[in-house]
C-alpha positions in Angstrom: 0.0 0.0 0.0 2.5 2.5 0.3 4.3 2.4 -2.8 2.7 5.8 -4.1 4.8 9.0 -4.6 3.4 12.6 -4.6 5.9 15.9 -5.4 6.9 18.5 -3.2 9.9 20.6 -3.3 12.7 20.6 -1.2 13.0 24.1 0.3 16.7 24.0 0.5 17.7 22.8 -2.9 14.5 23.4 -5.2 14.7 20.5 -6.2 11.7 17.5 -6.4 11.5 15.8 -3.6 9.3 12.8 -3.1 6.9 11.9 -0.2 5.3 8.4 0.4 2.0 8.9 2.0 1.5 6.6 5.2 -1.7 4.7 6.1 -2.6 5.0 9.5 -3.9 1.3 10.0 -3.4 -1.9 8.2 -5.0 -5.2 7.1 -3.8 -7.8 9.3 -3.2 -10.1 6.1 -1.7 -9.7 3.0 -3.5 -6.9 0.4 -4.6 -8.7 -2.9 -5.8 -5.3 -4.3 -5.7 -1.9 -4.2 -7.7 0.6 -6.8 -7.3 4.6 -6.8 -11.4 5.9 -6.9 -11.9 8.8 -10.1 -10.6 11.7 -8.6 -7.4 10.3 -7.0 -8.6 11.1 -3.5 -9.1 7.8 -2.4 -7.6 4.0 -2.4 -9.7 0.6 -2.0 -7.8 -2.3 -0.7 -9.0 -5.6 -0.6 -7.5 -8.2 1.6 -7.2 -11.6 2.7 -8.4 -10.7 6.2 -12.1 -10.5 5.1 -12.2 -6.8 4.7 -12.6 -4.3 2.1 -11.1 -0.4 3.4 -11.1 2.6 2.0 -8.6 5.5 2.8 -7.8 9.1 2.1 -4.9 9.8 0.4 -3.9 12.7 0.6 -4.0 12.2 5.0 -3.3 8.3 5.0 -6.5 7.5 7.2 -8.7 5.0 7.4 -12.3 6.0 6.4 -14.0 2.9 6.2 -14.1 -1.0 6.9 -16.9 -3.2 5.2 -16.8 -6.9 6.6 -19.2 -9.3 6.5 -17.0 -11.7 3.7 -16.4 -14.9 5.1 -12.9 -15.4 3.0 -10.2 -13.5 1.8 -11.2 -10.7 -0.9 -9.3 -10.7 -3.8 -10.6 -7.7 -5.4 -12.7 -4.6 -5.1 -13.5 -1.5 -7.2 -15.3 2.4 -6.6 -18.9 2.9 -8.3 -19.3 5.0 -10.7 -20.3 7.7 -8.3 -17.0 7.2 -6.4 
C-alpha cells in the first residue's frame, strides 16, 4: 500500500523531492488489491483478512471498513459515483 509517490519541493535545494503517503492502520493479512477511486482522493484495498477499506490519500486515514466476507477478498472497485 504505500508504494505511491506525490511531489513536493525541497525548500533547500528546489529541487523534487518525493513523499510516500503513510496509512494509519493496516490489514492484518496480505492486500490482494488496491484501486485509486476517479478523482485520485481515495484508495480501496482488498484483503485476505475479510475486509474491504477505503482510505484518504492525501492524509493516510482510514475512512472505512466493510466486513461481513467470510474469505479473503481478492478484489474490489469504486462505483461510478466514487
Amino acid at each position: 500500500m504505500d508504494t505511491s509517490c506525490r511531489t513536493r519541493r525541497d525548500l533547500p535545494t528546489g529541487r523534487a523531492a518525493y513523499e510516500r503517503p503513510r496509512l494509519r492502520a493496516r490489514h492484518s493479512g496480505a492486500v490482494a488489491s488496491v484501486t485509486l477511486n476517479g478523482d485520485g482522493t481515495q484508495i480501496l484495498s482488498a484483503g485476505a483478512d475479510t475486509t474491504v477499506r477505503v482510505w484518504d490519500l492525501a492524509t493516510g486515514l482510514l475512512l472505512r471498513v466493510f466486513r461481513g466476507h467470510r474469505e479473503g477478498v481478492l478484489t474490489a472497485a469504486f462505483g461510478r459515483g466514487g
